[in-house]
C-alpha positions in Angstrom: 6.2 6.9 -10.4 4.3 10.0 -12.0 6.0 12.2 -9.3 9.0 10.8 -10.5 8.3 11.6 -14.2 7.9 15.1 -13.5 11.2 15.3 -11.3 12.6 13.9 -14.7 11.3 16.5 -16.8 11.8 19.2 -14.6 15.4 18.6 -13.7 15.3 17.9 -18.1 13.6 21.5 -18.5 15.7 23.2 -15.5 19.5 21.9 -17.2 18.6 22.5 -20.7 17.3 26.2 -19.8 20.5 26.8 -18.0 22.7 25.2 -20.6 21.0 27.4 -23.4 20.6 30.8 -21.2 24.5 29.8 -20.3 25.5 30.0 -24.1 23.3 32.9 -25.0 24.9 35.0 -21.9 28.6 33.7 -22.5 27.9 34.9 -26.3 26.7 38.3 -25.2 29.7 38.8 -22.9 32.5 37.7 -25.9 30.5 40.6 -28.5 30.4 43.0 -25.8 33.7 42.5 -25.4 34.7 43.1 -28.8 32.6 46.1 -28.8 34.9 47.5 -26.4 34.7 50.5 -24.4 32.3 51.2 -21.7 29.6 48.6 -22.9 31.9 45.9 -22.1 31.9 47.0 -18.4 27.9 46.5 -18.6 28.6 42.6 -18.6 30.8 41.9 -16.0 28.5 39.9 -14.1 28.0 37.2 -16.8 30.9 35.3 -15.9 29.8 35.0 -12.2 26.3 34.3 -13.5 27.9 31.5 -15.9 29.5 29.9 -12.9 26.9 29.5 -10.9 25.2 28.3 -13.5 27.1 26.1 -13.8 27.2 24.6 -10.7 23.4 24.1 -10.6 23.7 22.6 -14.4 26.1 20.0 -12.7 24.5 19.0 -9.5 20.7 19.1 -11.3 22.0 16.9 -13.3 24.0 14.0 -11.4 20.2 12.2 -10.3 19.5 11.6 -13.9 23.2 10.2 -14.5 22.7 8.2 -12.0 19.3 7.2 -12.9 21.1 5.9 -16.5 23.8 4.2 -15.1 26.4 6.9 -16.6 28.4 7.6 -12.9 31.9 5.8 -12.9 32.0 2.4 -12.2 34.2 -1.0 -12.4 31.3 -3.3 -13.7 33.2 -6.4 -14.0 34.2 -6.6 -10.6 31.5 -5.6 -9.0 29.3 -8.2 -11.3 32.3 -10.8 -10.1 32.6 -10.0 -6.5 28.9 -10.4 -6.3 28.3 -13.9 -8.0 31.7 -14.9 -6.0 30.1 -14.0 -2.8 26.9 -14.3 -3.1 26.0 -10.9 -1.7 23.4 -8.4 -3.3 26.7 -6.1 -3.9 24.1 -3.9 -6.1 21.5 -3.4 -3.1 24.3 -3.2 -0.9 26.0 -0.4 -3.1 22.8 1.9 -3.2 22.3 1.6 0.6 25.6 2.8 0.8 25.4 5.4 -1.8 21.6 6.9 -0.4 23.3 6.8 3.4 25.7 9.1 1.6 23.9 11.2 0.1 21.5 11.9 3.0 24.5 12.9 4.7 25.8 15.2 2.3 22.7 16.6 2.5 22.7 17.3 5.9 25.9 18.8 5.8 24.7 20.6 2.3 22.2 22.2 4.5 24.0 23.3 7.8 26.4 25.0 5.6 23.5 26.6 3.6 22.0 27.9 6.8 25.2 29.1 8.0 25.9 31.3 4.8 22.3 32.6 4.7 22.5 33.5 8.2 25.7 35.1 7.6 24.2 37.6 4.8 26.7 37.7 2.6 26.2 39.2 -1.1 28.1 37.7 -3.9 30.6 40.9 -5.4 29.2 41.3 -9.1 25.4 39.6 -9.1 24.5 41.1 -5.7 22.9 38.0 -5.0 23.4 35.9 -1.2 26.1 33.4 -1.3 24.3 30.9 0.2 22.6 30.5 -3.6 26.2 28.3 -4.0 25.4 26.1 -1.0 21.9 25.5 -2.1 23.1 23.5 -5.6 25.1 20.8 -3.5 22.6 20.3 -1.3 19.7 20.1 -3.8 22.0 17.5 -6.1 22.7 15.2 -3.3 19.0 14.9 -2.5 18.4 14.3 -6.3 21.2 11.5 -6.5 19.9 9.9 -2.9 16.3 9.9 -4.2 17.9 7.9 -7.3 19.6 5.4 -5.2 16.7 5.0 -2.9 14.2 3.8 -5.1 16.9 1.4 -7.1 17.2 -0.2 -3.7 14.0 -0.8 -3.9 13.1 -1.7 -7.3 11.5 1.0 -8.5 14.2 1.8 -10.9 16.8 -0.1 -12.7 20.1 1.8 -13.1 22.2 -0.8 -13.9 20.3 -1.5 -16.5 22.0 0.5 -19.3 26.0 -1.0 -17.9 27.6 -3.6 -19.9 27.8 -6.6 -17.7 30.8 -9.0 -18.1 28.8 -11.8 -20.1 28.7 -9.2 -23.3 
């Protein structure tokens, strides 16, 4: 569980440096371009940067919302289905979700190798492309450690959803 405390506070650290390095650069680029002139020219990459950015802010993000219970779900039927049946729908749904995940990984990863191995530069950054791949595939692998060790108890994500006795 220590390992997984510093996952948590690096993914933490990682999204709120991007967030706040995303707003400073954004806020740079919207003076620059009120400046005008040639100076504004200067900071054409920012929005490129910003979006990729972006995308690593989302998918760095998604273990920890799913760590807190905060991805999209119909609680009461799930809680009903379950005590109608009789079936561990929870340990069922997080099977489901890390055979998922691992898969999106996978396929995260073949399409990272493809675009690496391809050499392609992004236009403005001058940076290789397969930087884009990269945040999927590193997201998934977040979100299917996160369903992994709910399955097996080692976290409780459902802890913080309202359950239909409230």
């Amino acid at each position: 569980m220590k390992a997984l405390a510093i996952i948590r506070t690096a993914e933490r650290v990682a999204a709120v440096s991007i967030f706040l390095t995303m707003v400073a650069l954004y806020s740079a680029n919207v003076l620059a371009r009120q400046v005008g002139g040639t100076f504004a020219s200067e900071f054409a990459w920012v929005e490129e940067a910003v979006r990729l950015m972006s995308l690593f802010l989302v998918f760095l993000t998604v273990g920890l919302a799913l760590e807190k219970g905060r991805h999209a779900g119909v609680h009461t039927w799930r809680d009903r289905i379950a005590r109608a049946t009789g079936l561990p729908l929870r340990k069922i749904i997080d099977a489901i979700g890390f055979v998922f995940c691992i898969y999106l990984v996978w396929l995260g990863y073949q399409m990272t190798a493809f675009v690496y191995g391809m050499g392609q530069k992004s236009p403005t950054l001058n940076i290789p492309v397969f930087w884009i791949y990269l945040a999927p595939t590193i997201g998934f692998a977040l979100m299917a450690l996160r369903f992994a060790l709910s399955f097996f108890g080692r976290i409780d994500r459902f802890a913080g959803q309202a359950s239909e006795e409230q």
